[in-house]
N, C-alpha and C positions, 0 to 999 in steps of 0.2 A: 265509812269503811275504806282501808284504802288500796288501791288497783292494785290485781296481784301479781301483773308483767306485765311487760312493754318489751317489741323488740321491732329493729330496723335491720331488711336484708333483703338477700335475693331470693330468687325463684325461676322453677324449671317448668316450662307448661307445654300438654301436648300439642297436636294438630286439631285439633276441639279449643283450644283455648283454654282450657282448664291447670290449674296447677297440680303438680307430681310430685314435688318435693318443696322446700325452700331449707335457706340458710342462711342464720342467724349470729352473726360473729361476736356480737356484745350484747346479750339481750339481760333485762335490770330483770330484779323480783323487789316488786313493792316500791316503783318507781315514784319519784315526789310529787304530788296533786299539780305543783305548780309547772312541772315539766307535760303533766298533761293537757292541765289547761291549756298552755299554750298551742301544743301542737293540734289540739281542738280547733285552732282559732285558724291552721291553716287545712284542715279535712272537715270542718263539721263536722267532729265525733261527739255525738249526743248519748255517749252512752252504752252499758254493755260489751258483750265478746265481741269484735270487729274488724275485720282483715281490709284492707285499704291497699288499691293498687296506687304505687306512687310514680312521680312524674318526676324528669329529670328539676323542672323549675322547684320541684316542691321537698325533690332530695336538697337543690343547695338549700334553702332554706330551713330547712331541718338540719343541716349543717353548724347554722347562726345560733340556733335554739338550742342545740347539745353542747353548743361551747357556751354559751350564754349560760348555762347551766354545770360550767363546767366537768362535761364528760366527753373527755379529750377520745375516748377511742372510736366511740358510734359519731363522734363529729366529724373524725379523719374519713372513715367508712362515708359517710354521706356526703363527703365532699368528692369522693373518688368516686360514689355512686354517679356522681349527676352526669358520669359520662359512659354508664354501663348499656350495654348489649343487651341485658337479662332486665327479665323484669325486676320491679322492685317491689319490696310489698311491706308495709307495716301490719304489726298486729299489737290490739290493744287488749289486752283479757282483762276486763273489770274484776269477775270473780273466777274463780277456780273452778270451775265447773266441764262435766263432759263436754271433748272435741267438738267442734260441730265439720271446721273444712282441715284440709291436708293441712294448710299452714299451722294451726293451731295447734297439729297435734306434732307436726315437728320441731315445733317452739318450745311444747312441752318436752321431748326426749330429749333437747339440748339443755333444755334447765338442769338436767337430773345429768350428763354431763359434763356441766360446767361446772358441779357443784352446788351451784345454788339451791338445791333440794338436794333433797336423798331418796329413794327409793321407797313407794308408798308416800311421797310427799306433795301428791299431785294427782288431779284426777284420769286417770288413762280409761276410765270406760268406752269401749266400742273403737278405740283406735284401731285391732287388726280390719275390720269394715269397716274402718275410716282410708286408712294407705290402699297408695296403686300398688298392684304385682310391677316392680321397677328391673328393668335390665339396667346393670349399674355396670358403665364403660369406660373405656380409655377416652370414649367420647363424652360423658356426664350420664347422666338418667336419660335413661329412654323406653317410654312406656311401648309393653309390649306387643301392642300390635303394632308398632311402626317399629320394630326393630327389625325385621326381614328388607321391608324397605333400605333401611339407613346400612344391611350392611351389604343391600349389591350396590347402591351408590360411594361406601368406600371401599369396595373391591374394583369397581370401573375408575376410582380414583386412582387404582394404586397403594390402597392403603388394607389394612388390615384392622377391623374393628375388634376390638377384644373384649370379651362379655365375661367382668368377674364376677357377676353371682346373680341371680333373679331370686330375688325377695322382698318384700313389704320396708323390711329395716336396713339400711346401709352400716356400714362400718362407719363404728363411731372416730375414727382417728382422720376422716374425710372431710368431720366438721367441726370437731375440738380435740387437741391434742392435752389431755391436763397436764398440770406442772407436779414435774418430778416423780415421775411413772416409767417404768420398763415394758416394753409390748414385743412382746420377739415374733407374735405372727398375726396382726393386725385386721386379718380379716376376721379372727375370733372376738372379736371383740364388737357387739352391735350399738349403734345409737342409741342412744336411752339408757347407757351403763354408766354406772358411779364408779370410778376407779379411784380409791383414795389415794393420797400420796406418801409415797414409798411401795404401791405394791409394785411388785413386780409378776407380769402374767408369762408364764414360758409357753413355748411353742406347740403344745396340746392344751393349754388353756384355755376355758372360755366364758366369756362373761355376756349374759342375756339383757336386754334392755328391761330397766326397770328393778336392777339388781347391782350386787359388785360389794365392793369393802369399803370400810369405812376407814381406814390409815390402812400403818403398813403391813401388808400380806403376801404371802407367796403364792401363786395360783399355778396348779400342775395341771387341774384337772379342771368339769363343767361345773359353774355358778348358773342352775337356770332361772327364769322367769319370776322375778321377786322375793329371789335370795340374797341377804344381805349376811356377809361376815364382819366381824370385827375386827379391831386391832390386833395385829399379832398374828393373826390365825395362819395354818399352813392349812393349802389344801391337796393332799398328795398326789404324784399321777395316775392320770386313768381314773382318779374318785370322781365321784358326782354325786350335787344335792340337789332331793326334785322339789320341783318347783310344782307351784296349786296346776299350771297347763298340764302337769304330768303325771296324772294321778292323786295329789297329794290334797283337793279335797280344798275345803274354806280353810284348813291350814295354814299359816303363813311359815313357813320352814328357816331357819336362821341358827346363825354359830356366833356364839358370844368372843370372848378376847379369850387369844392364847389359847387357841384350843388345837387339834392335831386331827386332819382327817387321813387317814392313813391311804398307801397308792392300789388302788383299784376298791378302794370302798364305799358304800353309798351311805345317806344319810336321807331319812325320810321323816324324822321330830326336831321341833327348835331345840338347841343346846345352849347351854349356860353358858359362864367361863372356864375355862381351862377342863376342855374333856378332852378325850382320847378315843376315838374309833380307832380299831387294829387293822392291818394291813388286810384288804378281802375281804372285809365283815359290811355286809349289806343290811340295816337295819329303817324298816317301816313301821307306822303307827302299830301293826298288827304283830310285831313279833314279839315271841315271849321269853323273857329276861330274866334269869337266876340271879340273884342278889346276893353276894357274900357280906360278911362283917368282915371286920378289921381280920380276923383271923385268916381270910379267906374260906370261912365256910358258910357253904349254902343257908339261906334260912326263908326266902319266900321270892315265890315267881310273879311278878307282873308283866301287864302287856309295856312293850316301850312306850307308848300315848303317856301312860302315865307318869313318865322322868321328865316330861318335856321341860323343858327351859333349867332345869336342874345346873348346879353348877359341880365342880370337880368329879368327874363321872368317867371312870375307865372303863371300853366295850370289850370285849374279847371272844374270844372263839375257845372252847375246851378243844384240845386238838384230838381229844381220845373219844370224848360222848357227843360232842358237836353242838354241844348246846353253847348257845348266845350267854358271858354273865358279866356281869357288873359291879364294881368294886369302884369306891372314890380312891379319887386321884390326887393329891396335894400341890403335883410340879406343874408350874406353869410348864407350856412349850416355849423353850428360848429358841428366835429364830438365829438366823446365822446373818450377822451385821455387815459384809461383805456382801451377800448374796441382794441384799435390803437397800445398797445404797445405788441410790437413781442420783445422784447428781452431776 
């Protein structure tokens, strides 16, 4: 069976010794047996999920091995490593299985990333108890009981520490920026998010780890916790789709290609291709749904659960009775090709 990642990087560790974070700039999915053997033969790695502090003699060397192997990027990295301040740390995950340390689990939110996975393509059990509560600064990670510390010693510096967010998850664009993406406010954006290429996320958008698009998208509004959109999809402002953390239950919640969630609407059933939520219209497993024919007349109500994954599907609102109804849709959403292009 063969190893399901490999990566070589840094790491951030408190006054306990323990690590906070790390960062992982090339890391492989399903790396070649014979690149591990090797590097077996300079750690003793016998085996299984294994985080390995590494040493500056043993970065160059790892250096030798990744070009020897022809992987010119993690070779440059380790050769640059062998003179780093920070620690270093390899991890080897044989199987795909729950996190056990920090490092593991931020190996794995970079995979998802990089691309190399997609969302739901990797095991994330018990990572919120796995991560530190991180004070994320102008100065790096700094776990929060020593952050009162670090900022009267840079106020007696002279300096001013600036604390952009305390959270578990950092901003994904800290540790991989993807190719050919637009990000107009970057701190929305968490590690562990797929951002396919061409979307473009505007400056009230936001994209959860472990979620995001799969090509090109427009994002106005929230993608939470394990929502994946497709190609094409617009997601209008001020919308949001929940995620299982937000109510939405062993549901996994997702928008097929070409589809339109209009600005301030929510979305709580997976959708097919090419539907339409109306502008406002808040729809969960539990609401109940008028169904027109072609004609547009009424002829039987279900709960929304039951469309799920449905394709060509328009929501609406009666603006007179209030009632929620639905009518298929035939047009794709064409996005606007300027808006789309990140190059």
């Amino acid at each position: 069976m063969a190893t399901f990642s490999l990566a070589f990087g840094s790491a951030t560790k408190n006054n306990q010794g323990k690590i906070i974070e790390a960062f992982f700039p090339n890391p492989l999915l399903n790396p070649a047996e014979s690149l591990i053997t090797d590097i077996s033969a300079i750690l003793d790695y016998q085996g299984g999920n294994e985080v390995f502090e590494i040493s500056s003699e043993q970065a160059t060397q790892l250096a030798a091995i990744f070009t020897q192997h022809d992987d010119a990027a993690n070779a440059k990295f380790s050769s640059s490593a062998a003179h780093s301040i920070q620690p270093l740390v390899l991890v080897i995950l044989d199987q795909d299985s729950k996190p056990e340390t920090v490092a593991e689990g931020f190996l794995k939110l970079q995979l998802i990333s990089h691309r190399l996975i997609k969302p739901h393509g990797t095991v994330l059990d018990g990572i919120f108890g796995l991560l530190h509560n991180i004070a994320w600064t102008n100065q790096g990670p700094i776990d929060l009981p020593e952050l009162a510390d670090r900022q009267i010693e840079a106020r007696l510096a002279g300096e001013v520490l600036t604390v952009n967010c305390v959270d578990k998850f950092p901003k994904m664009t800290d540790y991989v920026v993807p190719e050919g993406v637009r990000i107009a406010h970057t701190a929305r954006v968490r590690l562990g998010a797929h951002i396919g290429k061409g979307t473009t996320i505007m400056h009230e958008g936001f994209v959860n780890f472990n979620a995001g698009t799969t090509g090109v998208s427009m994002v106005e509004g929230r993608i939470s916790a394990g929502v994946v959109i497709g190609e094409g999809t617009d997601i209008g402002g001020g919308a949001s789709i929940m995620g299982t953390l937000s109510g939405g239950g062993q549901l996994v919640i997702s928008m097929g290609e070409n589809c339109l969630l209009g600005a301030n609407a929510g979305l709580g059933i997976p959708l097919g291709d090419r539907c339409t939520l109306e502008s406002g219209l808040y729809i969960t497993a539990g609401s109940k749904v008028q169904m027109l024919d072609a004609q547009n007349k009424p002829f039987e109500v279900v709960k929304a659960r039951d469309l799920a994954g449905q394709n060509d599907l328009l929501f609406r609102r009666n603006s007179i009775t209030g009632t929620i109804e639905c009518l298929t849709n035939k047009t794709a959403v064409e996005l606007n090709s300027e808006l789309h292009s990140n190059n």
